[in-house]
MARLO-422013 format. One record per residue (C-alpha): residue in three letters; x negated, y negated, z negated. Coordinates in steps of 0.05 Angstrom, whole numbers, plus 5000, padded with zeros to 4 digits. Example, Ala and Ser with C-alpha at 12.3 -4.5 7.8 and 13.67 -1.06 7.14 Angstrom:
REM residues 2
ala475450904844 ser472750214857 
This chain:
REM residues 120
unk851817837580 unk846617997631 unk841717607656 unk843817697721 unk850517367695 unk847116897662 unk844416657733 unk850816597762 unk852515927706 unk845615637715 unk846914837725 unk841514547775 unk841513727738 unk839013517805 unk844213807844 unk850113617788 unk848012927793 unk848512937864 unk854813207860 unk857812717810 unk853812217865 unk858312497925 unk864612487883 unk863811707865 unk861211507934 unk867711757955 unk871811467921 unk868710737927 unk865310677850 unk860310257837 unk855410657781 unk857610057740 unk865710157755 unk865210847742 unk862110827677 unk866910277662 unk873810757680 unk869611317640 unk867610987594 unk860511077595 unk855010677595 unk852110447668 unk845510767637 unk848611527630 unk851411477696 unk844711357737 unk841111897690 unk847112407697 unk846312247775 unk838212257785 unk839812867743 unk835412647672 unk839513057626 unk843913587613 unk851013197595 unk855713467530 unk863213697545 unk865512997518 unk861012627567 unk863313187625 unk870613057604 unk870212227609 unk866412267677 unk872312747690 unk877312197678 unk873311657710 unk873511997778 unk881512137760 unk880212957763 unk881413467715 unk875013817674 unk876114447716 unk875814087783 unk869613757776 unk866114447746 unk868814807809 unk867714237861 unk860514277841 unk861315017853 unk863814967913 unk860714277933 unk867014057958 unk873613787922 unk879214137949 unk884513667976 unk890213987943 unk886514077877 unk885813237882 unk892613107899 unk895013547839 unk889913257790 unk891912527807 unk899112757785 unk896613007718 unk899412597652 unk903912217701 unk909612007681 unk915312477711 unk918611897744 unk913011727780 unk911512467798 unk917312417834 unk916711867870 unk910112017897 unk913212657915 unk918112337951 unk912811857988 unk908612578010 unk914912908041 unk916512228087 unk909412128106 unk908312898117 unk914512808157 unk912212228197 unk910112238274 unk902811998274 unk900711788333 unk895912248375 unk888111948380 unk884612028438 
């Protein structure tokens, strides 16, 4: 592989940890909840945030699951800097129960369907 390939897959710690930040911010975590649904320690959390270390897979895959996304959605959020809303949706829908796929489905089409209100 090139260098020049090489650059393209370069992970700025400071700017991952700001993303991982963003992404728990937005979803209402404490540090302390989030390592709690990741199962983490409170400790890896702030460092992975004020960007102090390079995480491994396994810790990349439980912060994953903590902020209810799939591996591949967090690595190209951070590309992107933004979580597409579709690419949520479906990753909140992963390992569901098909039941409950369903019904949620079901909930989407009647509020999709639903006259909102205008605002002003």
């Amino acid at each position: 592989m090139s260098d020049q390939a090489c650059e393209v897959y370069d992970i700025d710690g400071i700017r991952f940890g700001q993303h991982v930040r963003s992404l728990r911010l937005a979803r209402g975590f404490t540090q302390e909840a989030l390592a709690e649904r990741a199962g983490l320690s409170p400790d890896t959390i702030r460092r992975l945030e004020a960007g102090g270390f390079s995480p491994s897979l396994a810790t990349l895959v439980k912060m994953a699951r903590g902020l209810d996304l799939r591996l591949s959605t967090l690595i190209s959020a951070y590309e992107l800097w933004t979580v597409p809303v579709e690419q949520e949706v479906a990753d909140l829908l992963v390992g569901r129960a098909e039941d409950k796929v369903r019904l949620a489905l079901e909930v989407l089409k009647v509020l999709l369907e639903f006259k909102w209100p205008q605002s002003d």
